[in-house]
C-alpha positions as CSV (number, residue, x, y, z in Angstrom):
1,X,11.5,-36.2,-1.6
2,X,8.1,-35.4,-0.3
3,X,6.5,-36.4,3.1
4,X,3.3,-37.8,3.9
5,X,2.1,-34.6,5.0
6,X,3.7,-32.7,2.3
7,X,1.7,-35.4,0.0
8,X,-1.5,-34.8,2.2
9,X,-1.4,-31.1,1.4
10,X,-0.9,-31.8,-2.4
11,X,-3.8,-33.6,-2.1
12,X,-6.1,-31.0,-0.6
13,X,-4.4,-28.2,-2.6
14,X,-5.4,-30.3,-5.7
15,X,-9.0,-30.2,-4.6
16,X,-9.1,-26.6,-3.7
17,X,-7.9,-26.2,-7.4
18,X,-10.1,-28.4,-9.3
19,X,-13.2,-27.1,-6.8
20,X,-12.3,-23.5,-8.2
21,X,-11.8,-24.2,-11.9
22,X,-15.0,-23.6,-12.5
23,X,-14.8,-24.3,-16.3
24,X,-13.0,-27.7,-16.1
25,X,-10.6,-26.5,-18.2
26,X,-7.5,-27.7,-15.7
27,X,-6.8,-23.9,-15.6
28,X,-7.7,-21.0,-12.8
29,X,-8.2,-18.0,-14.7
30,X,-8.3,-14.2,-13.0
31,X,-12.0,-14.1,-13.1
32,X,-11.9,-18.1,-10.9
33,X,-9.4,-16.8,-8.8
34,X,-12.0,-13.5,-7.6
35,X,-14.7,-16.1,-7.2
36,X,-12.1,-17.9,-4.8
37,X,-11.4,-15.0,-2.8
38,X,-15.4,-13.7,-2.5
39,X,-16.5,-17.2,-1.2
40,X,-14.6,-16.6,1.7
41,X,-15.7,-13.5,2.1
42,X,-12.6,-11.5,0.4
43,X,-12.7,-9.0,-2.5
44,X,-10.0,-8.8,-5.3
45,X,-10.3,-6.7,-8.0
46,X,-9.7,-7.4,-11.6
47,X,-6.3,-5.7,-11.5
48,X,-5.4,-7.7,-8.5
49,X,-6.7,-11.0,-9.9
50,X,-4.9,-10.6,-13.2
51,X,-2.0,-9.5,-11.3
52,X,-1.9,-12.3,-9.3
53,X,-1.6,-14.6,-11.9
54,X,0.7,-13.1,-14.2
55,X,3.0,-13.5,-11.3
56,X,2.4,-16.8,-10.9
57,X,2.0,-17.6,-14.5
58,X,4.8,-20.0,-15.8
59,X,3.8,-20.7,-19.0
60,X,2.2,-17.0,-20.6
61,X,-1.1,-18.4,-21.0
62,X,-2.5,-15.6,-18.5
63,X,-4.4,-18.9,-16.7
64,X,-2.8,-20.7,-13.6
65,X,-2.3,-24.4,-13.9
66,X,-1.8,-26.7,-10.8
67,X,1.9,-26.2,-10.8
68,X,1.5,-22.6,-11.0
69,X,-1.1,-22.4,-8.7
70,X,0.9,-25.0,-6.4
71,X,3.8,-22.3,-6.4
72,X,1.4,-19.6,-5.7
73,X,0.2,-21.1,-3.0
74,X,3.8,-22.3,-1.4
75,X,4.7,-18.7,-1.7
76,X,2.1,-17.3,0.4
77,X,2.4,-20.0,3.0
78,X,6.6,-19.2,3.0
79,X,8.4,-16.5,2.9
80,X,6.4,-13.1,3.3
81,X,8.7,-11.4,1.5
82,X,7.6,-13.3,-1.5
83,X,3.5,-12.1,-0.9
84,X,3.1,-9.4,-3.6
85,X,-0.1,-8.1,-2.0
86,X,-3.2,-8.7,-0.3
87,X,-4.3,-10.7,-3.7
88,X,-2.4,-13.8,-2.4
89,X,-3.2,-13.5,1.1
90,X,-6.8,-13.5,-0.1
91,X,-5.9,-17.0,-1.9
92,X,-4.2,-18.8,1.0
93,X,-7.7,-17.5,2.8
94,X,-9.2,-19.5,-0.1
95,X,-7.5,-22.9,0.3
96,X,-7.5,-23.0,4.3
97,X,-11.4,-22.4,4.2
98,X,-12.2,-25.0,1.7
């Protein structure tokens, strides 16, 4: 059962991810992810970037796909016990400045 806003933020999420798969590929891989965070204005390493997603990463294709990077993103918006680290943080940055 999803709202209109919860539908509204789907929506915008959805952009955020296509606007950061840089490749096309339907996927955010570590390396799209650190491009995320550095346009605005964050830094996240490799480590952190790869860490990010294997957290995230449903599948074990070491990429995030929408869902994933849906769930990602719900995390970091919910419960803070659930943030594994300023990698995430840098994320939800990401989609609220897009």
């Amino acid at each position: 059962m999803s709202s209109p806003t919860s539908s509204s933020c789907s929506s915008e999420l959805e952009k955020v991810f296509y606007y950061f798969d840089e490749n096309g590929d339907g996927k955010i891989s570590p390396a799209e992810l650190q491009t995320c965070v550095r346009t605005v204005g964050g830094e996240l390493s490799e480590e952190e970037a790869q860490a990010a997603v294997e957290a995230s990463d449903m599948d074990g294709d070491g990429m995030l796909g929408f869902e994933e990077f849906q769930k990602l993103m719900e995390a970091s918006n919910g419960d803070e016990e659930n943030i594994r680290g300023e990698h995430e943080q840098g994320a939800e940055r990401c989609l609220r400045d897009v």
